[in-house]
N, C-alpha and C positions, 0 to 999 in steps of 0.2 A: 218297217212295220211287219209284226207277224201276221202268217195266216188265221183266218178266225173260221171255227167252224162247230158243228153242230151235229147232234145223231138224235137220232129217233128211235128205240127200242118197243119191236112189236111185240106185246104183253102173250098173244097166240103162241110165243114160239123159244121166249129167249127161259130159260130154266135155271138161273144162275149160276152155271158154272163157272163163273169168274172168269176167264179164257182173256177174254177183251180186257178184263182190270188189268191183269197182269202184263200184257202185251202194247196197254198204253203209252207211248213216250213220254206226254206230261204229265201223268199220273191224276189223271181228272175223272176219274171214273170210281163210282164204288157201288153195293148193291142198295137197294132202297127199302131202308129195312121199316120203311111207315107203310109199304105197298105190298098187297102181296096179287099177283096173278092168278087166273079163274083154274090154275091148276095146282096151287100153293105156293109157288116160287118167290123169290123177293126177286124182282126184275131191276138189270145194271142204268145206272143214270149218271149223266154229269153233274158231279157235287159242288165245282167250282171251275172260275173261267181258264181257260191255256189250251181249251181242243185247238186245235191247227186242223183239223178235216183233213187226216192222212189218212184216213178209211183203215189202219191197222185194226182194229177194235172188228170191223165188218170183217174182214178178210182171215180171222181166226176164231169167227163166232162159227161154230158146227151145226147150229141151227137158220144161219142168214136171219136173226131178226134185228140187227140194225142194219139202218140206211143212213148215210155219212152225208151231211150238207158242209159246202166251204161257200162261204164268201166270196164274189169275185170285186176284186177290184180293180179300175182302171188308171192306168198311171197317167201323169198329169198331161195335158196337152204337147207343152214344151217339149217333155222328154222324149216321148212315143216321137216328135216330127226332129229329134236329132241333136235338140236343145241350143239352137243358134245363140 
């Protein structure tokens, strides 16, 4: 199962430089052009599901306005005790 994960885009800071679209591996990002920021920008949003919360998108944004959520999830009892 893949990773699932999630970002958050602070409307204070991100100015659309597309930086983080371009830089997404599963290409789930684009800018939201129904939105615009209290500084004119169209600020970047996930348009559809495939984020995996690799934080690349955070880690090339020049302004730090996403913060990257992942999922965690625990594997099954069996597994984790060695799977007798």
């Amino acid at each position: 199962m893949p990773a699932k994960g999630w970002i958050e885009v602070n409307d204070l800071y991100c100015k659309g430089c597309e930086l983080c679209i371009s830089a997404c591996p599963p290409k789930v990002l684009e800018l939201d052009n129904e939105k615009l920021t209290s500084k004119g920008y169209h600020p970047s949003h996930i348009f559809k599901d495939g984020c995996t919360g690799c934080a690349i998108c955070a880690l090339v944004c020049p302004d730090a306005a996403i913060t990257v959520y992942r999922e965690v999830t625990k594997a099954p009892a069996s597994a984790a005790a060695g799977g007798d």
